[in-house]
C-alpha positions as CSV (number, residue, x, y, z in Angstrom):
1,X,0.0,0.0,0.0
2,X,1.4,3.3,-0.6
3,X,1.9,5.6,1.9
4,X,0.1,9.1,2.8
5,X,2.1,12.1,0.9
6,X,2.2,15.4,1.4
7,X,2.9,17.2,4.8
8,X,1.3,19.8,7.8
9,X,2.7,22.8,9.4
10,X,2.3,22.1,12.9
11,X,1.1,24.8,15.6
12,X,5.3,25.0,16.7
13,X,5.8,26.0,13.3
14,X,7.4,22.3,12.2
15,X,6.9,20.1,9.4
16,X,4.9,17.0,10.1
17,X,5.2,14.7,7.0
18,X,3.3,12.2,6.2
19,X,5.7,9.9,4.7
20,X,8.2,10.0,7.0
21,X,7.3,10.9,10.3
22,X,9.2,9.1,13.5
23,X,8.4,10.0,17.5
24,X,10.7,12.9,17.0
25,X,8.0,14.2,14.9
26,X,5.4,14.2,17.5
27,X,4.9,17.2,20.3
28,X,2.5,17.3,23.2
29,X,2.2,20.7,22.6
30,X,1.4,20.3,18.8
31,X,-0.8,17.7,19.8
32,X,-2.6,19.7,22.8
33,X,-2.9,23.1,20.7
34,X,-4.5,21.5,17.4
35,X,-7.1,18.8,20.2
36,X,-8.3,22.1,21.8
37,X,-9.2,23.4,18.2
38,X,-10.9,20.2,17.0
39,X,-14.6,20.3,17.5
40,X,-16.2,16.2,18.4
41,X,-18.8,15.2,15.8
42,X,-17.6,16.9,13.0
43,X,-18.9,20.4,14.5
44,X,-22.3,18.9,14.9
45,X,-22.5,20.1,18.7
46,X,-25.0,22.5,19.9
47,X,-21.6,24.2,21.0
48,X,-18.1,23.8,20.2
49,X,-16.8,21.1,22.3
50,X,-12.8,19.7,21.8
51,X,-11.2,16.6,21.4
52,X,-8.9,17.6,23.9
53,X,-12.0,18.1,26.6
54,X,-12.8,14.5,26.0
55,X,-9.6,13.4,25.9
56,X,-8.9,15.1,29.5
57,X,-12.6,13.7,30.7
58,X,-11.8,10.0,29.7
59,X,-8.6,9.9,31.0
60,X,-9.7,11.3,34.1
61,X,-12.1,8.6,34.8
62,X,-10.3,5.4,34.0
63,X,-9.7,4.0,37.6
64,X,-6.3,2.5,36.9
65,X,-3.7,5.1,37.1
66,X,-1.3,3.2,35.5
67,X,-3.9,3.6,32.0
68,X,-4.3,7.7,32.6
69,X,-2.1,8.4,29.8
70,X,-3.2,6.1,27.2
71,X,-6.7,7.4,28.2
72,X,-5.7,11.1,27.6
73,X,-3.4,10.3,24.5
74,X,-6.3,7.7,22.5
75,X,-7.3,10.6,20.0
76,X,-3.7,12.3,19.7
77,X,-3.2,11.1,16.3
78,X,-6.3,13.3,15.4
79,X,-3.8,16.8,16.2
80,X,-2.3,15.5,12.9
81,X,-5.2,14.0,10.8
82,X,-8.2,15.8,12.4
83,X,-11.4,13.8,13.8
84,X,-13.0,12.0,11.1
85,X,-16.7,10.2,12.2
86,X,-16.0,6.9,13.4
87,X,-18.8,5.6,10.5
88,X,-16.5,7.0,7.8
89,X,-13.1,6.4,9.2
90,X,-13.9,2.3,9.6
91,X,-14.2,2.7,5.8
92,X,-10.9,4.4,4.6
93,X,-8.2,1.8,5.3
94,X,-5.3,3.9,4.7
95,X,-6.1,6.6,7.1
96,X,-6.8,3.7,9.3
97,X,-3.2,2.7,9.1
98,X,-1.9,6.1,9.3
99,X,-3.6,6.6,12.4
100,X,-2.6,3.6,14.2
101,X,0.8,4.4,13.3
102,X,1.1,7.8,14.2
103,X,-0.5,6.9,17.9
104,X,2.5,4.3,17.8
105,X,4.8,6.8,17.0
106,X,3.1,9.1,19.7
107,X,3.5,6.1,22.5
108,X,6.6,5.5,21.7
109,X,7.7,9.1,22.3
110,X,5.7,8.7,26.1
111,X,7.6,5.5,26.4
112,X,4.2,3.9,26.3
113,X,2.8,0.5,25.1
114,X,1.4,1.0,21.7
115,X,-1.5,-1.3,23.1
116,X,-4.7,0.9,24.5
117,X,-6.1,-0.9,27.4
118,X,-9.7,-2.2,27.6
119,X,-10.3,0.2,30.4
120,X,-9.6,3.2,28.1
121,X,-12.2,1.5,25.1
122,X,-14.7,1.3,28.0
123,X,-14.3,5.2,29.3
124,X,-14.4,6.7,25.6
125,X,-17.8,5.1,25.2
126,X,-19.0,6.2,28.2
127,X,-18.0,9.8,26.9
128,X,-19.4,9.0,23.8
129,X,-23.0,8.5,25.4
130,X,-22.6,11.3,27.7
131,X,-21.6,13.7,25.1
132,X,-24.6,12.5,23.0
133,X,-26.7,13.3,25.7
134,X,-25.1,16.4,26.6
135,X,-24.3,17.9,23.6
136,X,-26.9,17.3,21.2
137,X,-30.8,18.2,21.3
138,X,-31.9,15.0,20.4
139,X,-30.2,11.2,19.4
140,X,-31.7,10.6,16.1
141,X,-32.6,6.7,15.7
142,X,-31.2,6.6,19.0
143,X,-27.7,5.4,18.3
144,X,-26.3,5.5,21.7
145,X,-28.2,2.4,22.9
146,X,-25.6,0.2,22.5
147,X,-23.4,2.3,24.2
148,X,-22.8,2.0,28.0
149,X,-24.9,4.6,30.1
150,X,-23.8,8.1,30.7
151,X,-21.9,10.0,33.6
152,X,-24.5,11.2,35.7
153,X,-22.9,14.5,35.8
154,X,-23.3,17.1,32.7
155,X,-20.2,18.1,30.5
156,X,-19.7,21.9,30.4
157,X,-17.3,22.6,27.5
158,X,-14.8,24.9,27.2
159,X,-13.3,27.6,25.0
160,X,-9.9,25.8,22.9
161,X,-7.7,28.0,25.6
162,X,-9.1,26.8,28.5
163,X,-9.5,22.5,27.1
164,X,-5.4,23.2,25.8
165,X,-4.4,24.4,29.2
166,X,-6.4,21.3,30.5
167,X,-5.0,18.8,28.4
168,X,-1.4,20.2,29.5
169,X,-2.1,20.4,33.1
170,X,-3.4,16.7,32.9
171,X,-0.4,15.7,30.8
172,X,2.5,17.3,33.6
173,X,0.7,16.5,36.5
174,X,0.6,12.5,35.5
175,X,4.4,12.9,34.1
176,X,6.4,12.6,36.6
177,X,10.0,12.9,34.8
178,X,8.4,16.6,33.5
179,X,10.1,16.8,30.0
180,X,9.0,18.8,27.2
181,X,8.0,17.0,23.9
């Protein structure tokens, strides 16, 4: 198969190509900036809500600490390919494999399994359904029913300053050697 071209200029002004992008090529800052700026469900929110919001929200309700970080990295290969409907993405292979690999590349730069746990799958869903409810006026066809059942707490979302300085904030506090990538 051949691979993605072409390349990105990244929020620290750096070239993220496609083609040949290593962990090097990943930055938590890059990857927190361009979350905060993604809106979930492809804008379709009654308000703009961010990747990096969820991302912060499910990590921060896995109960195993040791899966925090997967939790809160699970959708950092979006900062480089942008979220794409999980209906349409399960039909576009290569972007598939580009997004698996760039979350590999991203692990292995947080010395990190490349394998997301269980746990994290389990929390995302739960997001899922709460955001559903949350977020929109109405499920049409109800497609949230086989999803798990929502937090019982409401999500207030937040401006792309306020979810950035959020994802960062989760990121130091849970990194304990306190590097910058």
């Amino acid at each position: 198969m051949k691979p993605i071209s072409g390349w990105i200029q990244t929020s620290s002004n750096t070239k993220f190509d496609y083609e040949s992008f290593t962990k090097d090529s990943v930055s938590v800052e890059d990857i927190a900036h361009s979350l905060s700026h993604i809106c979930r469900f492809c804008g379709h929110t009654r308000e703009f809500y961010s990747v990096a919001q969820h991302s912060v929200l499910v990590a921060l309700n896995v109960r195993e600490e040791k899966h925090f970080m997967h939790a809160l990295f699970h959708d950092a290969s979006e900062a480089y390919i942008s979220d794409i409907p999980r209906p349409l993405k399960r039909n576009f292979y290569k972007l598939q494999a580009l997004e698996r690999l760039i979350l590999r590349r991203v692990f292995e730069k947080l010395e990190m399994s490349e394998t997301l746990p269980e746990e994290v799958h389990y929390w995302d869903n739960v997001l899922i359904a709460t955001e559903a409810r949350d977020l929109f006026s109405s499920s049409v066809d109800d497609w949230t029913k086989q999803l798990p059942q929502p937090l019982t707490w409401s999500i207030r979302p937040l401006p792309p300053q306020a979810a950035k300085q959020l994802f960062l904030d989760a990121f130091y506090s849970h990194n304990s050697e306190n590097f910058k990538c």
